[in-house]
ZAPAVEX-986205 format. One record per residue: x, y, z of N, C-alpha, C in turn; residue in one letter. Coordinates in steps of 0.02 Angstrom, whole numbers, plus 32768, in hexadecimal, padded with zeros to 4 digits. Layout:
N
XYZXYZXYZA...
***
This chain:
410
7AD88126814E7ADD816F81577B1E81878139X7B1981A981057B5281E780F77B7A81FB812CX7BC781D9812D7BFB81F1816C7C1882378165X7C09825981277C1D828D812B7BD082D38142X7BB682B481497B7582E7815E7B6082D281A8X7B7B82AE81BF7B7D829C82097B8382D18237X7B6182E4826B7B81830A82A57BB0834C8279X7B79836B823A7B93839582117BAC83E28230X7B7C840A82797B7D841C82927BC8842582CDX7BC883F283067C1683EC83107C4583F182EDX7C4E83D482B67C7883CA827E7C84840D826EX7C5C844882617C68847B82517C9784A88286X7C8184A482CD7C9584B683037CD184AA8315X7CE5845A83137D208445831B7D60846182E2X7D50845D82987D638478826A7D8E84B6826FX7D4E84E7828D7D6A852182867D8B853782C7X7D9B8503831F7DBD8508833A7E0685008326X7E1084C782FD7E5A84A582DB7E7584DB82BCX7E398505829B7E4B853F826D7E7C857C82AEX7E75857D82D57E8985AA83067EAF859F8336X7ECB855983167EFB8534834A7F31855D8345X7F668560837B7FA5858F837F7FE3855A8394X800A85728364805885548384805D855183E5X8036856B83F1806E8571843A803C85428455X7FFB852884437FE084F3846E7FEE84C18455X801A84AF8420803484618413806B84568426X809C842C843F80DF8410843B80EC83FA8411X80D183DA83EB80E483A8839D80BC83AA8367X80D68382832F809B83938302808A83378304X803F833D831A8031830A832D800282DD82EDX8032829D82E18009827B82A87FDC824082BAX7FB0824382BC7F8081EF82DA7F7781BC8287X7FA9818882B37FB0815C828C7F82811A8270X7F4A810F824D7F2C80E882687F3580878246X7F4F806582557F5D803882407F527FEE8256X7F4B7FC8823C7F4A7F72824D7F6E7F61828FX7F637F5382A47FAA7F5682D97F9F7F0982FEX7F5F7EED82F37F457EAE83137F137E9282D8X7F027E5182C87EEC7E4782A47EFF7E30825EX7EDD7E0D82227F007DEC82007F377E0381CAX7F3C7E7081D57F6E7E8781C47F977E9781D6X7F937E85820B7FD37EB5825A80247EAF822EX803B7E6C821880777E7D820380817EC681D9X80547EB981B380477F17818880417F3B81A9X802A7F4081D680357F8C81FD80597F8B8225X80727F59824280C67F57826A81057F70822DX81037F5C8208813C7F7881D7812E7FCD81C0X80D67FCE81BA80DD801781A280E1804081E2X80D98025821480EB80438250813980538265X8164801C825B81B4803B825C81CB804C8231X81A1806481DF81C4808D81AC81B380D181CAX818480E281F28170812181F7819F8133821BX81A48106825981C0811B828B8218813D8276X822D80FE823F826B8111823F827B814C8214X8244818081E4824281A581C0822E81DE81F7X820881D88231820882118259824A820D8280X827181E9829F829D81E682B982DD82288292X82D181FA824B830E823C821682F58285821EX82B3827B821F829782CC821C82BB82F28256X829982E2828E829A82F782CB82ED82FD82D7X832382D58296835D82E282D18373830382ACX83588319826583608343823B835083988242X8329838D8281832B83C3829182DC83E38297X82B783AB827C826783AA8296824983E18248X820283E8825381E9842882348222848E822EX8239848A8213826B84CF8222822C84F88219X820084F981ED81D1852A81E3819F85318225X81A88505825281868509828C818F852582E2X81EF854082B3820F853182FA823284F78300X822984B282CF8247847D82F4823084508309X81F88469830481B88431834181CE84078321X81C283C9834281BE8386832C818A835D8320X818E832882FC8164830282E4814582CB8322X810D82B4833380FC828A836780BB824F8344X80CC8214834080B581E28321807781CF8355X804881D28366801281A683837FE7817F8348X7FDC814583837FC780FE83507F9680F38375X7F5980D3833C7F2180AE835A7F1C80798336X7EFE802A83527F087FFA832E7EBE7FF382F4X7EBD7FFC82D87E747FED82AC7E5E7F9882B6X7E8B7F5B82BD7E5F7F0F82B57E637F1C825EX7E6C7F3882457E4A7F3481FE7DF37F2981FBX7DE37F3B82317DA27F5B82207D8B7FB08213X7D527FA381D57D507FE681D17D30801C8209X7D097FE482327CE4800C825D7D0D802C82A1X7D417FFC829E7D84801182E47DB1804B82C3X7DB7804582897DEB808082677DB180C5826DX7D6E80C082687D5880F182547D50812482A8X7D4080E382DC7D3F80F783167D988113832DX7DB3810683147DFB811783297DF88150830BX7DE9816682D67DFD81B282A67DD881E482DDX7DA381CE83037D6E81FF83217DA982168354X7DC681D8837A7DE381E483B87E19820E83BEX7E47820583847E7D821583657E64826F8363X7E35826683457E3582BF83217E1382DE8364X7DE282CE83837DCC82E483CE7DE882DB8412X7E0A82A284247E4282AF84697E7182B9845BX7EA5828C841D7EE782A184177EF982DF83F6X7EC982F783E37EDC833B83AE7F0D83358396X7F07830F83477F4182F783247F30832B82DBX7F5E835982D57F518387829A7F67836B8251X7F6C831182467F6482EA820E7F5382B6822EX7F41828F81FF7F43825281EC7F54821981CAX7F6181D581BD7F7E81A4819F7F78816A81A2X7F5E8151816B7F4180F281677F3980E0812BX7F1280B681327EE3809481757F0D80388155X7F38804681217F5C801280EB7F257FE480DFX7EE67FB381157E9F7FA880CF7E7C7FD080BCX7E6E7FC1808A7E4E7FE380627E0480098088X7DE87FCC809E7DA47FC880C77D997FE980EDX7DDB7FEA81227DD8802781477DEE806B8138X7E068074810E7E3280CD80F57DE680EA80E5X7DD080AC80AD7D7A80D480AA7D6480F280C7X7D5080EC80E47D1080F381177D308137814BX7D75810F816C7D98814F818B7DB481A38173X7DD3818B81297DD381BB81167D7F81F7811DX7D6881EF81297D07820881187D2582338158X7D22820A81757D20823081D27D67826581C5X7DAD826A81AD7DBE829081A67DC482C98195X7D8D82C981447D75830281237D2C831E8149X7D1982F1816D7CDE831A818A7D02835381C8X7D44833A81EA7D518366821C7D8383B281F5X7D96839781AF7DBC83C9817A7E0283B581ACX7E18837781BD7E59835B81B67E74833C81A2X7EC3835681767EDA833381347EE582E98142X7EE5829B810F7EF8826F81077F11826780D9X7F3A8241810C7F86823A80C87F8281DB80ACX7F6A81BA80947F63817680897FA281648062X7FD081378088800B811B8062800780EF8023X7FD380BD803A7FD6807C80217F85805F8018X7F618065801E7F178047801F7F0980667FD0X7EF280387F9D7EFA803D7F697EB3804C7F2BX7E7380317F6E7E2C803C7F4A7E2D807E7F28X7E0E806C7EDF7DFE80AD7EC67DE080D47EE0X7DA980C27F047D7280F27F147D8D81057F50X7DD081027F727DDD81397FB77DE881837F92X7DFD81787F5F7E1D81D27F3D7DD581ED7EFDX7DA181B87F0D7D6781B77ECE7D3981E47EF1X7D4881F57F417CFC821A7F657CF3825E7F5CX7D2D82857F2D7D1B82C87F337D4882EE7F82X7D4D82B77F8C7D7582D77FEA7DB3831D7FCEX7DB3833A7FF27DEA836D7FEB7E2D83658015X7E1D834B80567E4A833D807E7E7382F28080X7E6C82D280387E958283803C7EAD828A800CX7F02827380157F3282837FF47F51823B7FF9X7F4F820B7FC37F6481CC7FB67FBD81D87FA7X7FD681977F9D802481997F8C801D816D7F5DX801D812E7F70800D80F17F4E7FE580EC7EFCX7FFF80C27ECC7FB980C57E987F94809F7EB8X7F5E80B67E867F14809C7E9D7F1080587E7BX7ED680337E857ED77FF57E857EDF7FE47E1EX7EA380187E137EA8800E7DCB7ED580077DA5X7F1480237DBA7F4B80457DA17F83800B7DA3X7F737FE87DDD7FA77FA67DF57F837F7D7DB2X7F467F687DBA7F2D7F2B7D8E7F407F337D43X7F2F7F6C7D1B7F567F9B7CDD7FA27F697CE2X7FCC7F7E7CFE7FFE7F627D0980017F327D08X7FD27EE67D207FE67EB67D317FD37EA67CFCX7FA07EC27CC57F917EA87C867FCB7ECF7C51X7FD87EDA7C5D80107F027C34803F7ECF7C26X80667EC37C73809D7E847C7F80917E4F7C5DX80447E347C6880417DF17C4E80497DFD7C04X80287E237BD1802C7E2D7B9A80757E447B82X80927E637B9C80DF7E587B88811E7E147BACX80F67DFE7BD5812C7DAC7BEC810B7D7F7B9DX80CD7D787B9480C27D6E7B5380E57D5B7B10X80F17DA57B0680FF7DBF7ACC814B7DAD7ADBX81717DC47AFD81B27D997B1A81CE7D587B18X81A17D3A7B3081C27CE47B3681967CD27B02X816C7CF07AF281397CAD7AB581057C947ACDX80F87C907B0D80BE7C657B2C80817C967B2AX804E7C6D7B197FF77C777B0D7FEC7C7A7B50X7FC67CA07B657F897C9E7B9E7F407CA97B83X7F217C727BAB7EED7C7C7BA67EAC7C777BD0X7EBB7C657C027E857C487C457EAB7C797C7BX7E837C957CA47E897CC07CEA7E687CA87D18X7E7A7C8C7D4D7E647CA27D857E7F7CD37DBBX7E407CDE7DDC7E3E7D177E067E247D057E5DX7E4B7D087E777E417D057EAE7E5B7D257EE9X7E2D7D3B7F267E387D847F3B7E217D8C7F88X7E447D9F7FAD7E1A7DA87FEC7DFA7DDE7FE2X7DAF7DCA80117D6A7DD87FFA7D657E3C801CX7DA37E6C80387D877E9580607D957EC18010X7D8A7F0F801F7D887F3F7FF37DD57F3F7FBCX7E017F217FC87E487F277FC27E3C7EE57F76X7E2F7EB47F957E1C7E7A7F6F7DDE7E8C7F23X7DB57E9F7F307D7F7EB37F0F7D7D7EE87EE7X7DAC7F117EF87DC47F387EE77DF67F347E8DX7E267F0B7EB17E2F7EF37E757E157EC57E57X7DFD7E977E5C7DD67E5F7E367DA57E707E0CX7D8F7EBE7E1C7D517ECE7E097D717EFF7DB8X7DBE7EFB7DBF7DD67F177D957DF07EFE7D59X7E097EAD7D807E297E7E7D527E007E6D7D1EX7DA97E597D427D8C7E4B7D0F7D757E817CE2X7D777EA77CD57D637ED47CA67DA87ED67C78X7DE87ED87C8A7E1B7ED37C667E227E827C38X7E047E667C5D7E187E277C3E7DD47E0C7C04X7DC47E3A7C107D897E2D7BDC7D9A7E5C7B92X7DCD7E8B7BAF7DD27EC97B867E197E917B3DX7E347E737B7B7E627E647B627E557E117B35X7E1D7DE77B467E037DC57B2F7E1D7D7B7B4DX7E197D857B9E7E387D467BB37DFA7D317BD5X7E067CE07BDA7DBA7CBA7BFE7DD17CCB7C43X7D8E7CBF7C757DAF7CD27CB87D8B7C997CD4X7DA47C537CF27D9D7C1A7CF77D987C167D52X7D947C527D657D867C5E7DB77D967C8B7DCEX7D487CA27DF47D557CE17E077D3F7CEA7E58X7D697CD57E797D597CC17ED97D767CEA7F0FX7D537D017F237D5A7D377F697D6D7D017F9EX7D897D0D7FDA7DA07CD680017D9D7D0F804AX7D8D7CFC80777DB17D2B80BA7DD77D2280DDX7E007D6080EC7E577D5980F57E647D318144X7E2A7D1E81567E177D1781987E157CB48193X7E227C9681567E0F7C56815C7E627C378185X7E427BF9818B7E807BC6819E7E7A7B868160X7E637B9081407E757B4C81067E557B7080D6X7E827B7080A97E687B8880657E6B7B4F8020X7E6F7B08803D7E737AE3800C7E437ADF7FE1X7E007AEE7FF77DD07AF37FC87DD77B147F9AX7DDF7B5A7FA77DF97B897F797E387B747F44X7E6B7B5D7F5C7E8C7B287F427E717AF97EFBX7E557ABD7F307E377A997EF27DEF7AAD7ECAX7DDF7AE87EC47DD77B047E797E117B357E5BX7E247B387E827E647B657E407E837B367E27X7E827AEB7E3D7EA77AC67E097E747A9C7DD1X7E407A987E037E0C7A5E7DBF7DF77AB27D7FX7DEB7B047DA77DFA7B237D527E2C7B277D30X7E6E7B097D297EAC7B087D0D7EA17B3F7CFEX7EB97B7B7D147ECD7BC37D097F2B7BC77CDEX7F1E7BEF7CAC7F747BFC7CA37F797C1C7CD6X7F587C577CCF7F857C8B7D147F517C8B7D4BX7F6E7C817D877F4B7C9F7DC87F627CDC7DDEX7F287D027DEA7F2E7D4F7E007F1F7D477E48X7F3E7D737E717F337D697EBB7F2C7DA47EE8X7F017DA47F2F7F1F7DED7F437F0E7DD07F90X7F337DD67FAB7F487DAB80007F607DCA802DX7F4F7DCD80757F707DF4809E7FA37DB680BFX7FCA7DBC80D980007D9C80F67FED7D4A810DX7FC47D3281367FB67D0D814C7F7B7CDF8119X7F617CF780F77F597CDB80BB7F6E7CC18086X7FAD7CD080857FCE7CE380417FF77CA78051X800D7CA6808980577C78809680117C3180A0X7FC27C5180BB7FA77BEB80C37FA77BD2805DX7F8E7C1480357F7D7C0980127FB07BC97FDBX7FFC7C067FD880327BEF7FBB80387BAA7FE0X80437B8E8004805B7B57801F80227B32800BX7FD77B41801B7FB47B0480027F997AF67FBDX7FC27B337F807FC67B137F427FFA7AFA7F2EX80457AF17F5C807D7ADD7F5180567A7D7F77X80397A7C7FB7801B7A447FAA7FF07A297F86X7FBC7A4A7F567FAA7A157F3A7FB77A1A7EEEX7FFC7A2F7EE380277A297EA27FF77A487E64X7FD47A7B7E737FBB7AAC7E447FF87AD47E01X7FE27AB57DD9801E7AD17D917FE87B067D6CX801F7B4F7D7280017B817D3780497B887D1FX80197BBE7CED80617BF27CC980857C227CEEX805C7C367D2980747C747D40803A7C867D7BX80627C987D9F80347CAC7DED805A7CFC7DF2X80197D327DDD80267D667DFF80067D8D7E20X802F7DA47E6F80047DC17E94800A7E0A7E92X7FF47E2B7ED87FD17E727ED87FFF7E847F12X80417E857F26805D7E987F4C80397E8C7F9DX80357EB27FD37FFE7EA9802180277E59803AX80087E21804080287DF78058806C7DD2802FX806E7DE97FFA808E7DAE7FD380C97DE27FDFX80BF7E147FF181087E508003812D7E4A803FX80FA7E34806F81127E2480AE814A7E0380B9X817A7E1780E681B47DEF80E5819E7DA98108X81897D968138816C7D5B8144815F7D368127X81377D3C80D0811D7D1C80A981747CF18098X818E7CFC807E81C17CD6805F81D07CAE8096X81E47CBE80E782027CA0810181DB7C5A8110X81AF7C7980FC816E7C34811D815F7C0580DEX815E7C2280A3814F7BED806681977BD8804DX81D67BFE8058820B7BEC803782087BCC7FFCX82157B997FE282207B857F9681CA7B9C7F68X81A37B807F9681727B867F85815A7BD17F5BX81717BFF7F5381637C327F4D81987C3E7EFFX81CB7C147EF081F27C137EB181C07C227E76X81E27C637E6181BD7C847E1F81867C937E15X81717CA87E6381227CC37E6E814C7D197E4EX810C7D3B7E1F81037D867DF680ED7DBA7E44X80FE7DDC7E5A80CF7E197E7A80D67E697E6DX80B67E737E77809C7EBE7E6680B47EF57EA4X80E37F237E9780E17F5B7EDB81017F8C7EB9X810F7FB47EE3812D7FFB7ED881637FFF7EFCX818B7FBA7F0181C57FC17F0C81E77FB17F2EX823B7F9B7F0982457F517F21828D7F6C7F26X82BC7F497F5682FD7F687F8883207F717F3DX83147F5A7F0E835C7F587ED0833B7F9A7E9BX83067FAC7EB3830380057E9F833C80357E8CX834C80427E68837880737E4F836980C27E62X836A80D07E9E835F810E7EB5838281367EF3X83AF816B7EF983C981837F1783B381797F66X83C981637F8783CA81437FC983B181247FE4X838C80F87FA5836480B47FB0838680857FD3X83BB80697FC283ED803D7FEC84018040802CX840B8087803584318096806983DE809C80ACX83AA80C1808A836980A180C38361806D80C9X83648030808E83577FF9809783927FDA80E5X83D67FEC80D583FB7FCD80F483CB7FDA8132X83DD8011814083C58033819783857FFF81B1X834D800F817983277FE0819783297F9E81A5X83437F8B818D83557F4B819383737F2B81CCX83B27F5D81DF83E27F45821A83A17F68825CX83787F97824D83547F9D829283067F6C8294X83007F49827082D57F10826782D37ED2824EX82F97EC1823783147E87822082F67E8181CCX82D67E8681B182AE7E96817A82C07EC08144X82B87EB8810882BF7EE980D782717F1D80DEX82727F4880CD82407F7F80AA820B7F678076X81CA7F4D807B81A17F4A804A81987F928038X81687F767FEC81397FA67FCC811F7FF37FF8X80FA7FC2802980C67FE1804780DF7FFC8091X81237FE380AF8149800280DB8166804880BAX817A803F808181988086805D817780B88055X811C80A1803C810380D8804580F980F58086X80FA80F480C480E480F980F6812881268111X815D811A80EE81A18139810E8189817880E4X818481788099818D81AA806D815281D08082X812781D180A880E781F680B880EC821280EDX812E820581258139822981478162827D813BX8190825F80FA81AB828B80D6818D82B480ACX8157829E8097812182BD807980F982E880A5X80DF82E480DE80CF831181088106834A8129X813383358138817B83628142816F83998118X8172838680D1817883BE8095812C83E680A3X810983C6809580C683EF80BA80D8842880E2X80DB8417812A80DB842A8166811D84738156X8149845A8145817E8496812C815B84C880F1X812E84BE80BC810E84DC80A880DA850F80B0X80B984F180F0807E851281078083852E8144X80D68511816680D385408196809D855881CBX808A851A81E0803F852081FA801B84E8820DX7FF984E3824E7FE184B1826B7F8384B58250X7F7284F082457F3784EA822F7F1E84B581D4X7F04848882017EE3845981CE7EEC846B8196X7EC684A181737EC184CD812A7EF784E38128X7F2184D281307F7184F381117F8784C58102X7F8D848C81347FA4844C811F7F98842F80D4X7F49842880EB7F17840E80BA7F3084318074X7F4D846D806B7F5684A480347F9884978025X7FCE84818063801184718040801384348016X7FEC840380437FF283B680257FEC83B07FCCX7FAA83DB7FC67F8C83E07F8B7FB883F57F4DX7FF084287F78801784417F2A806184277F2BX804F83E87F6F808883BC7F6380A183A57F07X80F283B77F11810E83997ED58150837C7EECX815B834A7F1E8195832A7F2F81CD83147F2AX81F883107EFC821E82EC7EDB825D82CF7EDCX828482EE7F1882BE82D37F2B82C882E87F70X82FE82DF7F86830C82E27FD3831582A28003X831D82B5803D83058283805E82BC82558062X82C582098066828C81FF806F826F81E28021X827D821B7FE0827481E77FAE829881C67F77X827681907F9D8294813D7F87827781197F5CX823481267F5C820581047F32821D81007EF6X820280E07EC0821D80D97E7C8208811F7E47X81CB811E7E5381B381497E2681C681977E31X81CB81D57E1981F4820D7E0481DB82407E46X818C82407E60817E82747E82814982597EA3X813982897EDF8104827F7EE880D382BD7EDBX80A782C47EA8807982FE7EAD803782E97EA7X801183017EC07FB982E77ED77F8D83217E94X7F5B82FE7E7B7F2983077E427F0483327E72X7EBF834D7E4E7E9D83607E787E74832A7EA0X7E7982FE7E8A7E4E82CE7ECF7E6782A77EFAX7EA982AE7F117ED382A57F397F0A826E7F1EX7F0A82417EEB7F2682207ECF7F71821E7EB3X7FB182107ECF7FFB82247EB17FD681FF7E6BX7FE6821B7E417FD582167DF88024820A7DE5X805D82147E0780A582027DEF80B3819D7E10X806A81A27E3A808081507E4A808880FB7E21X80AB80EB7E1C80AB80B07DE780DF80797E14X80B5802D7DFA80D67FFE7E20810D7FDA7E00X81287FA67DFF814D7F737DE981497F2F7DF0X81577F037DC181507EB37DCC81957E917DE9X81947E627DFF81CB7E437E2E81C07E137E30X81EC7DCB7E2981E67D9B7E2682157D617E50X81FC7D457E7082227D177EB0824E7CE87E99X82887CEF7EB182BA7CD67E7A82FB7CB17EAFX83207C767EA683557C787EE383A37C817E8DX83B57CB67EBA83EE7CCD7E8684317CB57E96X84397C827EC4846C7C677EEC848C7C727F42X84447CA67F47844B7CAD7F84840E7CB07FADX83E87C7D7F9083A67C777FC383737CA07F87X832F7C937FB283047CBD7F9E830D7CFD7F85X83007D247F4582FA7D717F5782B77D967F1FX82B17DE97F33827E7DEF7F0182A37E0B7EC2X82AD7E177E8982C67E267E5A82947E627E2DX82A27E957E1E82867EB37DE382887E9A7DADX82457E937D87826A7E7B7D40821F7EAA7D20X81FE7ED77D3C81CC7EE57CEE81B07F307D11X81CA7F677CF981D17F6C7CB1820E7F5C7C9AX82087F4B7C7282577F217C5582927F537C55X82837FA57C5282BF7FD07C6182D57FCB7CA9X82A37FAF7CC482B87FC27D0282D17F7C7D23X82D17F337CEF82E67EED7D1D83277EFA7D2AX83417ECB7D63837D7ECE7D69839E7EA97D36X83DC7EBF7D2C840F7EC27D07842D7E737D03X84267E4A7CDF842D7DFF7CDF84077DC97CDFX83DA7DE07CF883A07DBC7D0583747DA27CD5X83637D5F7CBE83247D4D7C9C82EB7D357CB5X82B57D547CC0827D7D387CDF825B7CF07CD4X82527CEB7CFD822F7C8D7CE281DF7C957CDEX81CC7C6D7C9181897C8C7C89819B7C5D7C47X81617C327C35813A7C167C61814C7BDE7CA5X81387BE57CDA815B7BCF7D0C81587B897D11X81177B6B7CED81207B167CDD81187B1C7C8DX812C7AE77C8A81407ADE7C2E80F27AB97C20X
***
């Protein structure tokens, strides 16, 4: 059944109550958060959970919404499991008991789907940080407003990289494998790689979905080594990523180059848990603490000392989307949905508090998409002080000294 033609009737009703909502029956401007919080992504939504938090914290002591009076910002969370069917039941609850005049998720892919539907059916805005499927900003929705690039846009990139590490060091590629956890996030890209890699004229020597849910992935394993792949492509949530890495560091699997898709391989956990193992692994994000951007450092620090952790990718978007709704909310001056929905849209973001991200702005296409979003490659490197992630591609943007290692076995 069509989730947006559901209970089309209420939907209208409820709609046009939100439409008539008044400042004096809210205390806050209330955001329902909906995220991983248990389950095989919870570290991801524990981190995008204290970027938010610590980006509403600045707001609120900043002095809150001024266009509102002041009101302040109020974070409610529901845990999704990373199922789509718990995220979608959470968006219902969220928009009907908590009366949350936004929304924000769902970071899988699997679930933003599906949830996002239930948002535009009630005509309340979503703001998606990080969940990367093309087809969340592909439905025509009016009310979903992405941050993040989309998946296509990462893979572009990752073929880009390889074809200029290439052309760089001298080394031929020619064999891909692909391997991917099996939910919308995974498939998503894989379903992209191969069309690029055909474009580009590389063999693709394995192409394996896996679920993020296993406890031994050696199988998976020993075929990525009997296809001798140059490059392995990867896309892992946390607890995958760290069985995966460790059990091709056991069974002494040699490529040219392992690059992943940011999600687990971003996780700060991941390093602590594979340590060496993880030397001169490639990944893909939107952004990495040695960013060259006006008060990138100085958030990074903060977060850090109130969590022990640096700032991923996908923690940043989640901070910068709080700031992104801020600018909204001061725009529209207004708790009614369709104002929101109308500020978000002619969002053009570009400095201030809050952005840190790499890329110049944030402004949304017509189908909700920051069309200013673009990622970066990073490469796991110990520079004399342990593990770290390093920029090195686009090459204007590597750090300053640095030579990437590529090909990573001779």
């Amino acid at each position: 059944m069509n989730l947006l033609n559901r209970f089309t009737l209420p939907a209208v009703a409820f709609s046009l109550a939100l439409g008539s909502f008044g400042l004096a029956q809210a205390d806050n401007v209330k955001i329902g958060n909906i995220e991983p919080m248990s389950g095989p992504s919870a570290t991801l939504g524990q981190q995008g959970k204290a970027a938010r938090e610590m980006a509403v914290e600045e707001i609120n002591a900043a002095g809150g919404i001024k266009a509102l009076g002041g009101m302040k910002l109020e974070l409610i969370y529901a845990d999704s499991e990373s199922k789509p069917e718990k995220g979608v039941a959470e968006a219902e609850r969220l928009i009907n008991t908590e009366k949350v005049h936004v929304l924000t998720g769902c970071w899988n892919s699997a679930v933003t789907y599906p949830t996002t539907a239930v948002a535009e059916r009630y005509g309340i805005p979503f703001v998606v940080p990080v969940s990367v499927s093309d087809k969340i900003t592909d439905q025509g929705f009016k009310n979903v407003f992405r941050i993040a690039a989309k998946d296509s846009w990462w893979t572009k990139d990752q073929f880009a990289f390889l074809k200029d590490m290439q052309a760089e060091f001298g080394t031929k590629v020619e064999k891909l494998a692909f391997v991917y956890e099996n939910g919308d996030w995974g498939k998503g890209f894989a379903t992209q790689w191969k069309k690029l890699a055909e474009e580009a004229g590389y063999k693709v020597v394995l192409d394996e979905p896996y679920p993020s849910t296993a406890t031994d992935l050696s199988p998976v394993v020993q075929k990525i080594r009997r296809a001798n792949p140059d490059v392995l492509m990867l896309v892992s949530n946390a607890a995958d990523a760290i069985l995966l890495t460790n059990t091709i560091a056991e069974y002494k699997v040699k490529v040219k180059a392992i690059v992943a898709s940011g999600g687990g391989h971003a996780d700060p956990s991941f390093m602590k848990a594979v340590g060496k193992n993880a030397q001169y692994l490639f990944d893909i994000v939107e952004w990495e603490t040695d960013v060259n951007k006006p008060g990138a450092k100085e958030a990074n620090d903060k977060f850090k000392a109130k969590n022990g952790y640096n700032l991923t990718g996908e923690a940043v978007d989640a901070y910068v989307a709080m700031y992104v709704l801020k600018d909204a909310l001061e725009r529209a001056g207004s708790l009614e949905p369709a104002k929101i929905r109308e500020a978000l849209a002619t969002t053009n973001l570009k400095d201030g508090p809050g952005m840190i991200v790499g890329y110049d702005a944030v402004k949304f296409d017509a189908t909700g998409q920051n069309e200013m979003a673009s990622p970066v490659i990073v490469q796991v490197a110990d520079l004399g002080k342990g593990l770290e992630r390093v920029t090195i591609w686009p090459k204007n943007a590597r750090r300053a000294g640095y030579t990437p290692v590529f090909p990573i076995t001779k």
